[in-house]
Backbone bond lengths (Angstrom), bond angles and torsions (degrees), N, CA, C in turn:
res aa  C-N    CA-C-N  psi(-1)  N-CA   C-N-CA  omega(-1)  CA-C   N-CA-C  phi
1 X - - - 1.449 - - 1.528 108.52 -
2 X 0.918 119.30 147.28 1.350 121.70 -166.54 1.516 104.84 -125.51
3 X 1.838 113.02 157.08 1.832 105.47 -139.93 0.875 95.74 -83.59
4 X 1.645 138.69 10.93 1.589 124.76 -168.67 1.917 103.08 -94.23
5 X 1.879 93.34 -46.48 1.165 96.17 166.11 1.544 146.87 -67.11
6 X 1.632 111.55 19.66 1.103 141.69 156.77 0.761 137.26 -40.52
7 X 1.457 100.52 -57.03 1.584 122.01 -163.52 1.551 128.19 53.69
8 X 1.069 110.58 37.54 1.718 126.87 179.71 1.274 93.58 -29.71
9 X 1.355 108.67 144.85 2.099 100.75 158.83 1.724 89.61 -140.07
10 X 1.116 106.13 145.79 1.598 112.16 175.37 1.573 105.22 -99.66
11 X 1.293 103.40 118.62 1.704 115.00 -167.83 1.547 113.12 -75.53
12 X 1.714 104.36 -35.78 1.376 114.52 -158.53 1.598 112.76 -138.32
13 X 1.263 133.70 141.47 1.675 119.18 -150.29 1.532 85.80 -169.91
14 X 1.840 113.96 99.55 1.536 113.83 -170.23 1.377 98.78 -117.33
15 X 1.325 125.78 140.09 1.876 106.43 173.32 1.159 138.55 102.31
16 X 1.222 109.65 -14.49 1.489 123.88 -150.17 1.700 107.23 89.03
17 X 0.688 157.22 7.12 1.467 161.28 -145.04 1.397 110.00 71.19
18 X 1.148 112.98 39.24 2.070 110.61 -174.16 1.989 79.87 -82.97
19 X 0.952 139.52 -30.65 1.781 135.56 176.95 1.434 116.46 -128.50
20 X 1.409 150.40 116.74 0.922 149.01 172.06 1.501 112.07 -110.42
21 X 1.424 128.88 178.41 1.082 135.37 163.21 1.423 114.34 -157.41
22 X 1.555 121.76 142.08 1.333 141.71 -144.81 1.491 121.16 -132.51
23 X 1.013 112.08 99.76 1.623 104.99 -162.76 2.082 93.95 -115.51
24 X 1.325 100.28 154.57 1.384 110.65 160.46 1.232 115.42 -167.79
25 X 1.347 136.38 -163.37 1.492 137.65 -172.29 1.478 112.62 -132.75
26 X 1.326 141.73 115.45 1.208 134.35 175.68 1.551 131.81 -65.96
27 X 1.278 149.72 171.31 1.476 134.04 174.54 1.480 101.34 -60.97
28 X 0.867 122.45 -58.55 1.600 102.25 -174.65 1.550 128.11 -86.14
29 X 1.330 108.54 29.65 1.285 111.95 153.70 1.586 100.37 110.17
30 X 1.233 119.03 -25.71 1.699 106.44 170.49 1.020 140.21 -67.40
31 X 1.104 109.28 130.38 1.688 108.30 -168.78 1.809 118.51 -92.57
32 X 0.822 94.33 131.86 1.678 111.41 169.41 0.942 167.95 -126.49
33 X 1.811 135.22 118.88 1.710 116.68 -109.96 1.566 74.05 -150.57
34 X 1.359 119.02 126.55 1.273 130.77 163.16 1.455 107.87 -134.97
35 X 1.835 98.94 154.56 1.204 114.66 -174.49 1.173 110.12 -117.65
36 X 1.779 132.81 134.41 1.343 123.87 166.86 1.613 114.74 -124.23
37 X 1.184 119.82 144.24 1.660 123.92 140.75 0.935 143.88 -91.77
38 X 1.419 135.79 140.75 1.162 111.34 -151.22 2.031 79.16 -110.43
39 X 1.593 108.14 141.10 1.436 113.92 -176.16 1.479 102.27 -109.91
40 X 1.541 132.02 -14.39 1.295 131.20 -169.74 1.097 117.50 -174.04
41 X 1.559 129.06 152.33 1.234 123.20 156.95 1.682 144.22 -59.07
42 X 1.417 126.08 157.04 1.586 105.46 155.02 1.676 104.17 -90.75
43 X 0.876 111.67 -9.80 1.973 116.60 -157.30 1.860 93.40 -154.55
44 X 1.405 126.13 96.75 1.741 103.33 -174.07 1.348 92.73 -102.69
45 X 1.611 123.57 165.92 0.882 157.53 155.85 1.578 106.16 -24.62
46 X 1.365 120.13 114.09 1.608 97.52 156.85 1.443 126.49 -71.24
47 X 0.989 150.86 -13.71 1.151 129.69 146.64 1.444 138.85 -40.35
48 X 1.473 112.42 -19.95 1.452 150.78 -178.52 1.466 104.96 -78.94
49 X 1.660 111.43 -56.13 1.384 117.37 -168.47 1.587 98.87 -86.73
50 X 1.251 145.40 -9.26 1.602 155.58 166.68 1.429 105.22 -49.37
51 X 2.175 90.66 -77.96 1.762 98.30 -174.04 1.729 108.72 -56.51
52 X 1.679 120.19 -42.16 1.093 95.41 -173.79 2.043 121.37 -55.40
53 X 1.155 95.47 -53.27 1.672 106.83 176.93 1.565 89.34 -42.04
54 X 1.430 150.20 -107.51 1.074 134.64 -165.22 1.456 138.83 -20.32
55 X 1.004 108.73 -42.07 1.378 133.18 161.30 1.806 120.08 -52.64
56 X 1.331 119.74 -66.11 1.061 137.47 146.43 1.674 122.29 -47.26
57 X 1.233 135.77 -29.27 1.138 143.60 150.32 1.969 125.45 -33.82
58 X 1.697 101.93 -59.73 1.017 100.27 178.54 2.085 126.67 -92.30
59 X 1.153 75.50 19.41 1.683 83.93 -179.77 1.202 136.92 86.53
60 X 1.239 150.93 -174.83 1.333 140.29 155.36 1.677 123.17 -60.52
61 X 1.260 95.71 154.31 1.665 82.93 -172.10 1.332 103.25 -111.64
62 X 1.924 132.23 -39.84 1.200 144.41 164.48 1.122 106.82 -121.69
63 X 1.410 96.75 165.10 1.627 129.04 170.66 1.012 133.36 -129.08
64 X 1.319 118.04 108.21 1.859 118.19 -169.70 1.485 103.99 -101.61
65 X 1.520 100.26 142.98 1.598 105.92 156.43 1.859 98.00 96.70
66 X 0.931 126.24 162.74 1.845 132.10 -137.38 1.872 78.50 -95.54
67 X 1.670 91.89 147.79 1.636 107.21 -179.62 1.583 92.02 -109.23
68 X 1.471 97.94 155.02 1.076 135.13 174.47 1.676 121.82 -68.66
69 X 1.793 113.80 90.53 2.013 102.71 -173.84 1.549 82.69 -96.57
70 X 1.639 102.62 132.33 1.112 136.48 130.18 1.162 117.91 -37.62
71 X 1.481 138.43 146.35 1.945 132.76 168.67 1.964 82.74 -138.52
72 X 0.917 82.17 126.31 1.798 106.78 179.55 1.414 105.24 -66.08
């Protein structure tokens, strides 16, 4: 079967597509529903690569979880 004749339908679309979900039916009757996120670009948005640089610019803001003393 070939992927056109599928008929994929995307059920669920959160974010802009930051999560989608993908359902279709196989020839013999199984059905099949996948979920993706998307975690990164191959090529991102400059607007994307801006906020991050800004973001990253001013430093950390907190710190969770026990720091590290040095003894001289």
């Amino acid at each position: 079967m070939e992927n056109k004749e599928r008929k994929a339908k995307i059920t669920e679309w959160e974010n802009d597509g930051d999560f989608i979900q993908v359902r279709y039916t196989q020839e013999d009757g199984q059905r099949v529903e996948g979920s993706f996120y998307r975690v990164g670009w191959v090529d991102p948005p400059t607007d994307a690569i801006e906020r991050a640089r800004k973001a990253l610019s001013k430093g950390p803001s907190y710190f969770a979880g026990p720091r590290i003393r040095r003894s001289s």
